[in-house]
C-alpha positions in Angstrom: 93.7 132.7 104.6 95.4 132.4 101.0 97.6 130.2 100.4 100.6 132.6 99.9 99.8 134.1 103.5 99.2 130.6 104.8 103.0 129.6 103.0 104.6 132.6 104.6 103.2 132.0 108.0 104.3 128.7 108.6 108.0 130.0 107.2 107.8 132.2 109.7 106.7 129.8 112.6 108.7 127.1 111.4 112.0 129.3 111.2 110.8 130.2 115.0 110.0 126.6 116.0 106.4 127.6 116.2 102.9 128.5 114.1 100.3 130.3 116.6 96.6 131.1 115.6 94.4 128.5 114.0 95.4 125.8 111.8 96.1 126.5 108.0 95.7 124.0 105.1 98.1 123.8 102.1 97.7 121.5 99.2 100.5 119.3 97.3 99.5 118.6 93.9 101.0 116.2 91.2 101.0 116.5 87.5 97.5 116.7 87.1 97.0 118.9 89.6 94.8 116.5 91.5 95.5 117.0 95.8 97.8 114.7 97.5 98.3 116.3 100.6 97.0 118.8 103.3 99.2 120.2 105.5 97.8 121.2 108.7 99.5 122.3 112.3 98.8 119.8 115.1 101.1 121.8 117.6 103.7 124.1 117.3 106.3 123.9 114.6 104.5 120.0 114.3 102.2 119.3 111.3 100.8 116.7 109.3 100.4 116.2 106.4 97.2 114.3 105.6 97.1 112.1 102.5 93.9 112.2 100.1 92.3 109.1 99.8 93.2 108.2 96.4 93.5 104.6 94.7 96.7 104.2 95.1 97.2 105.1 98.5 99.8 107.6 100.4 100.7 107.2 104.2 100.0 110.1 105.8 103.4 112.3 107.1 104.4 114.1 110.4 106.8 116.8 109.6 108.3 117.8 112.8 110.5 121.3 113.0 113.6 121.8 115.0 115.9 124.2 115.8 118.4 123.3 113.0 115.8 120.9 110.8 113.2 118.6 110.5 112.3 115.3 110.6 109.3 113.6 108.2 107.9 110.3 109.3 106.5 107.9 106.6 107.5 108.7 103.2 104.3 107.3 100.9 103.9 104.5 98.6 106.1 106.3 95.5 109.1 108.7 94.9 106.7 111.1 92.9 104.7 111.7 96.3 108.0 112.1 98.5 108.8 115.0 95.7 105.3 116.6 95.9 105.7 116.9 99.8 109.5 117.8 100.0 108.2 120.7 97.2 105.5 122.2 99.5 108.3 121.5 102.6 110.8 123.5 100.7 108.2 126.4 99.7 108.0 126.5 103.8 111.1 126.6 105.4 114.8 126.8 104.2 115.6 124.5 106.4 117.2 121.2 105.5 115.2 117.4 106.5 117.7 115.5 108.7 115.6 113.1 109.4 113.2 110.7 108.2 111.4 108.0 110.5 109.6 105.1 108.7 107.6 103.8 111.4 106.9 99.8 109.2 107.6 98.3 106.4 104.8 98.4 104.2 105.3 100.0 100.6 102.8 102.9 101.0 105.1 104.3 104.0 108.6 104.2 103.1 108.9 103.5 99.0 109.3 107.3 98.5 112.8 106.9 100.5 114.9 107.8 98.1 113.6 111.1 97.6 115.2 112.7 100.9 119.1 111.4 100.3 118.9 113.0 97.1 117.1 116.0 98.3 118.8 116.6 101.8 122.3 114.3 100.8 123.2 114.5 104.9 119.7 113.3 106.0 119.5 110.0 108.3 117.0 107.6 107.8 116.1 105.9 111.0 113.5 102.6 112.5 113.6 99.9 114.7 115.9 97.3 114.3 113.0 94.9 113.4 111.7 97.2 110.8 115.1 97.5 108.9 115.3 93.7 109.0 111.6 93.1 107.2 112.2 95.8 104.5 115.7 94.0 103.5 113.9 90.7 103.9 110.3 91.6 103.1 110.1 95.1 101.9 112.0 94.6 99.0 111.1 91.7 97.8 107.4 93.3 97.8 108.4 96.2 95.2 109.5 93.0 93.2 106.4 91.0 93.5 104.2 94.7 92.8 106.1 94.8 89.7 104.6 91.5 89.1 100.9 92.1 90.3 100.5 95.4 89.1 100.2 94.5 85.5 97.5 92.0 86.0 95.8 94.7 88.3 95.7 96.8 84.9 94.3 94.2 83.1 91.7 94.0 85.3 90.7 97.8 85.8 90.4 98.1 81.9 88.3 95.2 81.3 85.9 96.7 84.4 86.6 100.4 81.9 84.9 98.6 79.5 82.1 97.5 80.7 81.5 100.2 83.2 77.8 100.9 83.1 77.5 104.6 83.8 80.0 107.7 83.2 80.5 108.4 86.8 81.5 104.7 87.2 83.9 105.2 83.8 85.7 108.5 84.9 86.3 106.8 88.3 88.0 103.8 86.5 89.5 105.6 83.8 91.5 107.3 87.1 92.1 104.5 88.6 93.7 103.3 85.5 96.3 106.4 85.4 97.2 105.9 88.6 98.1 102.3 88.5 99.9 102.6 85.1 101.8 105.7 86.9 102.8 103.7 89.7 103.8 100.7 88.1 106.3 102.5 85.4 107.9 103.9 89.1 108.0 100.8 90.6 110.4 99.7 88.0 112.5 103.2 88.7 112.1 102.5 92.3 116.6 102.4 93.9 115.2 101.5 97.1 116.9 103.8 100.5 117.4 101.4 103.6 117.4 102.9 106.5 120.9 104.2 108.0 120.0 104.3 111.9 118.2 101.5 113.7 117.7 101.0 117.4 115.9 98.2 119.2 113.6 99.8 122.1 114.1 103.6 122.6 115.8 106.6 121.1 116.0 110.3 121.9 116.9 113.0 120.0 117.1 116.2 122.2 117.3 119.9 120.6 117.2 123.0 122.9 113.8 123.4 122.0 112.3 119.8 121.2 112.4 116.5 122.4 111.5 113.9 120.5 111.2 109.7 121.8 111.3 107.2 119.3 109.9 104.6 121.1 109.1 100.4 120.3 106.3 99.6 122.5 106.0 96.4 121.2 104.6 93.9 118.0 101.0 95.4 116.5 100.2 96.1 112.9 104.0 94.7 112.0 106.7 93.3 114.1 108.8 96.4 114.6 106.2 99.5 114.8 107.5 102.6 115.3 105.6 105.4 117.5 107.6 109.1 117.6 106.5 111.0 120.8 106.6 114.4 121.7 106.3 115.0 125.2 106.4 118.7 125.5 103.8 118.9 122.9 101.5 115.9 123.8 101.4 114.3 119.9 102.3 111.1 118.9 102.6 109.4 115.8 101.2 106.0 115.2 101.9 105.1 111.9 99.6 102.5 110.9 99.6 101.0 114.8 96.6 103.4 114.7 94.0 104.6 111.6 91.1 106.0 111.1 89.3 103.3 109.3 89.4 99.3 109.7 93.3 98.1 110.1 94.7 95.7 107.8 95.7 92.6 110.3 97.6 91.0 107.3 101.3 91.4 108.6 99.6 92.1 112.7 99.7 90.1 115.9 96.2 90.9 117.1 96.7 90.3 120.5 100.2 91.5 120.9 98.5 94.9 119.3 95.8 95.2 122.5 98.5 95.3 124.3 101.0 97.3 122.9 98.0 99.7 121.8 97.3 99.8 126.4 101.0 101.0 127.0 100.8 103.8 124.1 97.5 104.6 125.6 99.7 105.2 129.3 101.7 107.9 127.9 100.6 111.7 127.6 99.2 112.9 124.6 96.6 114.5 123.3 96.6 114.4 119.5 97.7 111.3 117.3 98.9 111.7 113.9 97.7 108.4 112.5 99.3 106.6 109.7 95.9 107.3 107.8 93.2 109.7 108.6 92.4 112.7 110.4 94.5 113.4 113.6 92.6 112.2 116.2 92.8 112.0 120.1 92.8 108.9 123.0 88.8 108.3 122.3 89.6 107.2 118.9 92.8 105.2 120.3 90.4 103.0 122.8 87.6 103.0 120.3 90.3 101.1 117.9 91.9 98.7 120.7 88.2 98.0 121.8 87.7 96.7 118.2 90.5 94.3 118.3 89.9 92.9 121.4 86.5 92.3 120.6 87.5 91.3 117.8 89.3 88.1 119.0 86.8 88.1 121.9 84.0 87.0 119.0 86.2 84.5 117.2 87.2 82.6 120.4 83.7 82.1 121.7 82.5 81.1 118.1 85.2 79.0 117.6 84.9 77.3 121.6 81.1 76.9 120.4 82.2 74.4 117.5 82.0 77.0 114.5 84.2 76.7 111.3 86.2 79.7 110.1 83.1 80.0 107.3 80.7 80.1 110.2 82.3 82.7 112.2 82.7 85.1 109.3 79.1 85.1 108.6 78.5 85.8 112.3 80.6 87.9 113.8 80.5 91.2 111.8 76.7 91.4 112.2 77.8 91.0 115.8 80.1 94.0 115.0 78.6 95.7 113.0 76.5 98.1 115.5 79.4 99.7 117.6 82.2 99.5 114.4 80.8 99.4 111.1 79.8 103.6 111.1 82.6 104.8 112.8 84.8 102.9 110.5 83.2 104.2 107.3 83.6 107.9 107.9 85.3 107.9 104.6 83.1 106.7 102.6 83.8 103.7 100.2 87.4 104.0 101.0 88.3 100.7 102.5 85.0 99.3 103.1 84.7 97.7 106.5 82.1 95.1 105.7 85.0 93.6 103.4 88.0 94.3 105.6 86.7 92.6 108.9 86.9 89.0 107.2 90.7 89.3 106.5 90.9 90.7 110.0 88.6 87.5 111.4 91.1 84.8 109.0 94.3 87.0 110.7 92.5 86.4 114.4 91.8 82.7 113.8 95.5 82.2 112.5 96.9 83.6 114.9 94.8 84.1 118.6 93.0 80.7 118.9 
């Protein structure tokens, strides 16, 4: 299928409130021409669109067709990604976004905001109560203290330029570079978009021919995650509640995310669109949970057995390791578990024992 015929096709289905047949792929480029997103159908009229794994990382997005619009969840880490994906949205349908979800507050899923007010000026911008609260407390404070880090960051990727030891290693840094100098001259662009619509538990919004929950389940990677549910269609979005490599616990409540991660598993679904990774079903969404509690499992019975926080990261990922480390590496380098699981261990000692 070219692209033109894949383009036309989901016009067509989205304009209908549907796309039959199998699922198509289109790519959103940026400047450079480098991929930041694949859009593929998960269900009819839903799709996601699937960030590439780049250095300075994109949350994946949901874009969800109704009858007279549609609504995108998560919005990326920079305005110059919202515009690459409202492009390829526009080159699909006519029709206007209404709404846009942000399902946390962490930069890399709602910093491209202010993309869709000035796109779509009658578009609603909607999260939990909780959510709107940490990005006016934390979320902006954290473009502030990016505008501070990011330098330094760049100091740091030239100096490693420099005395890269191979060409492969250079052209990788030499990207790297671009991208953080890029993102740090829109950081100091960035006119921030709060949400306009908050709720605390549940919301519904009801079209003739979709339904779609908005549902708080309960504290997990943040305080106030966000999962959007369709029940006619069986998909729900997770946001980074659920990804498909090893979770950042920094901002989580470990054990408050078992069990909010048990109720999601109690509704009826069939495909999640993840904050991060390919769309995945409820194997993947017990294979995760099972990490976390066991997880916590390991640092309680090291820590009841008299070991210090030092101890128990050198044991518990070789504990780990066999059942989580391959599954959670399926992409590669890309947020290398090995490293990740002792910032998870420090979040489950803070916070579970």
């Amino acid at each position: 299928m070219t692209r033109r015929t894949f383009v036309k096709n989901v016009s067509a289905g989205i304009a209908a409130g549907t796309v039959r047949g199998a699922p198509g792929v289109a790519r959103a480029v940026d400047k450079s021409g480098k991929g930041l997103f694949e859009i593929k159908r998960v269900a009819d009229g839903v799709y996601v669109a699937a960030a590439a794994p780049v250095y300075k990382v994109n949350s994946n997005a949901a874009i969800i067709a109704n009858e007279d619009g549609l609504l995108v969840v998560d919005t990326h880490s920079k305005p110059s990604a919202a515009r690459a994906l409202v492009q390829e949205i526009g080159e699909m349908t006519a029709k206007p976004v209404r709404y846009v979800v942000n399902t946390h507050f962490h930069f890399d899923h709602w910093q491209g905001n202010e993309v869709y007010p000035a796109a779509y000026p009658n578009v609603e911008v909607i999260t939990t109560e909780i959510t709107r609260e940490a990005l006016l407390r934390k979320g902006v404070a954290r473009i502030r203290d990016q505008i501070r880090t990011v330098p330094g960051e760049i100091a740091k990727l030239k100096a490693e330029l420099a005395a890269a030891p191979t060409a492969g290693r250079r052209a990788e840094l030499q990207a790297n570079l671009q991208q953080a100098e890029a993102y740090l001259e829109e950081l100091k662009g960035l006119t921030p978009a709060l949400p306009t619509m908050a709720f605390e538990r549940a919301m519904r919004l009801i079209k003739r021919d979709r339904e779609i929950e908005l549902l708080y389940l309960g504290r997990a990677h943040t305080d106030g995650d966000l999962f959007v549910f369709m029940p006619q269609e069986k998909v729900v979005v997770t946001g980074d509640a659920v990804i498909g490599w090893t979770p950042f616990m920094g901002d989580g409540y470990p054990e408050d995310w078992v069990r909010t991660l048990q109720k999601l598993e109690q509704l009826d679904f069939t495909h999640m669109i993840m904050g991060h990774g390919d769309v995945a079903g409820k194997e993947w969404l017990r294979f995760f949970r099972g990490y976390i509690a066991e997880l916590i499992e390991a640092v309680r019975r090291e820590a009841a057995g008299g070991a210090s926080l030092d101890e128990i990261k050198q044991r518990v990922p070789n504990q780990l390791a066999a059942k989580y480390e391959q599954r959670f590496s399926t992409y590669g380098d890309y947020r290398p578990w090995r490293r990740l699981v002792l910032t998870n261990i420090e979040r489950v000692y803070a916070t579970a024992l």
